[in-house]
C-alpha positions in Angstrom: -225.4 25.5 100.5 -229.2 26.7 100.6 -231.5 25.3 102.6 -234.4 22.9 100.7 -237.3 22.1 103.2 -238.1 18.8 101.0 -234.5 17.6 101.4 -234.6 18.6 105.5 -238.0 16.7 106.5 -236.4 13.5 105.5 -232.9 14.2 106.8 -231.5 12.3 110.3 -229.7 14.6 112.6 -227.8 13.4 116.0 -227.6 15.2 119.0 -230.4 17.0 121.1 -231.4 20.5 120.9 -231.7 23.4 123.4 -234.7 24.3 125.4 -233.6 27.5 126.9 -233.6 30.8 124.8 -230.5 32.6 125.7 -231.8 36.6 125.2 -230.2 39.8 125.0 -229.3 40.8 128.1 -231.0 43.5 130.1 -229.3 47.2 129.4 -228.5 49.6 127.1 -226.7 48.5 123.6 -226.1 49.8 120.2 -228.2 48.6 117.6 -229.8 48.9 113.7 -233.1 48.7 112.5 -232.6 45.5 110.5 -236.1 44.8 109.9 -239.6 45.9 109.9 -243.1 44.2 109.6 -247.0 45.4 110.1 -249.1 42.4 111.9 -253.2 43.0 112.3 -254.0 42.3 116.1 -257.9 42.2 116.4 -259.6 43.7 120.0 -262.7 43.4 120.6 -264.0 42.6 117.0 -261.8 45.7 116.3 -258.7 45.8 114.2 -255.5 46.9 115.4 -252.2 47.7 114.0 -248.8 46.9 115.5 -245.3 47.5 113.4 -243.1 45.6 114.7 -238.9 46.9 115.0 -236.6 44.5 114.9 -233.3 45.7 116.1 -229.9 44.1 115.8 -226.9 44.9 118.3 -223.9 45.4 117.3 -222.5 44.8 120.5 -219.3 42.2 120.9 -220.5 41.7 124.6 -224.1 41.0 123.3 -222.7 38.3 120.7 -220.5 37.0 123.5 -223.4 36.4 125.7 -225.8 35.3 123.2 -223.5 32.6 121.2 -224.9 34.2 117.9 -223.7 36.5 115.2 -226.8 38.4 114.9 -229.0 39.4 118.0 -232.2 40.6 117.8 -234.7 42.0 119.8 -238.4 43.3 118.9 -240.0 46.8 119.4 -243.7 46.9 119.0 -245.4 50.1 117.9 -249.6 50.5 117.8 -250.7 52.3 114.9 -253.3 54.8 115.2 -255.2 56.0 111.7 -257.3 58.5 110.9 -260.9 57.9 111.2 -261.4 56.8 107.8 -258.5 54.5 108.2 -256.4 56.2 105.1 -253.7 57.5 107.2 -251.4 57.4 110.1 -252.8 59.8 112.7 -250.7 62.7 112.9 -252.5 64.4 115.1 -251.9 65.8 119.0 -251.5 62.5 121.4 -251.5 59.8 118.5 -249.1 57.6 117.5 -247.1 58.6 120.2 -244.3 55.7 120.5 -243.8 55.7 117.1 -243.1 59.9 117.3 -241.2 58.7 120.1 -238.9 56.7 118.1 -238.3 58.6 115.1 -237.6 61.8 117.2 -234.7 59.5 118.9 -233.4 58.5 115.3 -233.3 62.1 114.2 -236.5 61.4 111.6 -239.3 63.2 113.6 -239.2 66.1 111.2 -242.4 67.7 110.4 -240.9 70.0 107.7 -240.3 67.1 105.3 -241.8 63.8 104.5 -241.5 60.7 106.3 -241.8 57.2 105.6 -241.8 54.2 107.7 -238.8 52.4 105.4 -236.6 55.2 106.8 -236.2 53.4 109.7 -234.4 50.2 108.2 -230.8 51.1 108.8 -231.2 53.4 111.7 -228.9 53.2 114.5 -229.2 54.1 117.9 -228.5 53.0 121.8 -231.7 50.6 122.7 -232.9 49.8 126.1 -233.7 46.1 126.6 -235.8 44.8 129.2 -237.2 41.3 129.9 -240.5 40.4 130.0 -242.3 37.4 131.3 -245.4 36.2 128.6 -247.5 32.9 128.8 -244.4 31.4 131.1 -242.1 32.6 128.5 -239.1 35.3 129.3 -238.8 38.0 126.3 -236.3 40.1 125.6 -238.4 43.6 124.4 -237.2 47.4 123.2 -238.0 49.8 126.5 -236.6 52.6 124.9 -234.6 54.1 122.3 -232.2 56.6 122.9 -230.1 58.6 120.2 -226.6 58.7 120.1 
């Protein structure tokens, strides 16, 4: 059945709902790149960009813990461009987490091209932290680490 937001805003439902996230646990797990997405973050009057990993375990003991099919957990990258803002920086000391990551997933490559839709399907073992944000606890990407 597909969901239809008109039909859900009139709908009755029983029961209540939970108010604790349950997160991926801290350590290391297997995991795909499932998803990626670029959000504008403005500092300072200045605009930033962040892309934004979004990993999937594949871990049993993950799925066990979390009561869900499909875990995820988030990976931020900053972007750094080129001065005139047409391109990713590739130079010495710039985009270094993101070098970071595709040297881990076998894609940091300098003889060949590289885009960043070569991530989606990746695999790799991920390091999962908590975080504490605003009085919320986050489950966040500490490291990636190949295979």
């Amino acid at each position: 059945m597909a969901f239809d937001a008109n039909n859900f805003m009139s709908t009755s439902f029983r029961g209540s709902n939970s108010t604790e996230r349950i997160r991926v646990p801290e350590g290391t797990w297997p995991a795909v790149v499932t998803d990626l997405s670029v959000r504008k973050v403005v500092i300072d009057g200045s605009d930033r960009w962040v892309m934004e990993v979004t990993w999937t375990t594949t871990s049993s003991e993950v799925s066990a813990v979390t009561k869900r099919d499909k875990s995820t957990v988030r990976q931020s990258c900053w972007l750094d461009f080129t001065p005139d803002g047409s391109a990713l920086d590739m130079s010495e000391g710039m985009n270094v987490d993101l070098g970071i990551l595709r040297e881990s997933l076998g894609q940091n490559d300098s003889s060949r091209p590289w885009s960043p839709s070569e991530l989606k399907g990746a695999s790799a073992n991920i390091v999962v932290v908590h975080k504490s944000s605003k009085g919320e606890i986050y489950a966040n990407v500490k490291e990636v680490k190949a295979f």
